[in-house]
N, C-alpha and C positions, 0 to 999 in steps of 0.2 A: 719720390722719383718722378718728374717731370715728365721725363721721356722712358716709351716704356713699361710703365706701370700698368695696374690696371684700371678700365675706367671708374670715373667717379659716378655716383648715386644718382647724384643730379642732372648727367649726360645720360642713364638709362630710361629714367624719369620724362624727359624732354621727346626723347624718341618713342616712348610708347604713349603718350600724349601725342604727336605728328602721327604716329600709329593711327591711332581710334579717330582722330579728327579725320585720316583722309579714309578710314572705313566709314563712318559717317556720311561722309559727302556722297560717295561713292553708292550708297545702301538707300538713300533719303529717297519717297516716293509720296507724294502732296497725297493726303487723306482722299478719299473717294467721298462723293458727294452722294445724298441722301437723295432718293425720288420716289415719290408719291404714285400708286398705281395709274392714275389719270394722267399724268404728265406724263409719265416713261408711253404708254399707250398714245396716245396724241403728237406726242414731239419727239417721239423716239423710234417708237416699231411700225408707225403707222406711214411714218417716213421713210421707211430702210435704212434706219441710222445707224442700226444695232450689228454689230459683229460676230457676239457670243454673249451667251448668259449662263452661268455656272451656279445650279445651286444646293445649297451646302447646309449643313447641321449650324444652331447657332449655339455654342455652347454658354454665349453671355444672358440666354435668356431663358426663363423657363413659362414664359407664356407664348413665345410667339420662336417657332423652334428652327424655322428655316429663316436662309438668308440666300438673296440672288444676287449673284457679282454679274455685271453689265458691264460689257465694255461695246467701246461706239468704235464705227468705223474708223473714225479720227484720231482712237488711242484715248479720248476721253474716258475713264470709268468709274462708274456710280453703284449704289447700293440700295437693294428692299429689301425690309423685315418683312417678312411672307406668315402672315395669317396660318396660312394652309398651304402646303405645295401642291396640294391637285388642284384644289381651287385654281390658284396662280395657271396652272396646267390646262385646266381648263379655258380660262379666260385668252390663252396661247391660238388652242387650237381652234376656236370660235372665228379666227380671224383670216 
């Protein structure tokens, strides 16, 4: 039955393929870039560039257990593996 019927395999196939491609698009956010304590310190907090810093358990590592999400006034956002969160904490309020 041409007209009618019900859809074929290959039209539901098609559509959930346009599906996931435009969640994809829609979802995509460019990796955050790595920074070194001495740079984020110098070219970033020492400048008022910083917006917010969030930091969080790292569960990918078992040596180094914290992580700080940084994002810049610009919407730029980067990432540290934290040693120590009070250290990090420390070297904060020093300033």
């Amino acid at each position: 039955m041409p007209n009618g019927g019900p859809p074929r395999p290959e039209a539901w196939a098609a559509v959930l393929a346009s599906a996931l491609g435009f969640w994809v698009v829609m979802n995509y956010r460019p990796p955050k870039k790595e920074l070194v304590m001495m740079d984020f310190m110098n070219n970033y907090l020492m400048q008022n560039k910083v917006k917010e810093i969030k930091i969080s358990k790292d569960r990918n590592s078992e040596v180094f257990n914290h992580r700080a999400d940084i994002e810049l006034n610009d919407g730029d956002q980067y990432y540290m593996i934290l040693g120590n969160q009070e250290s990090f904490l420390a070297k904060l309020d020093h300033i």
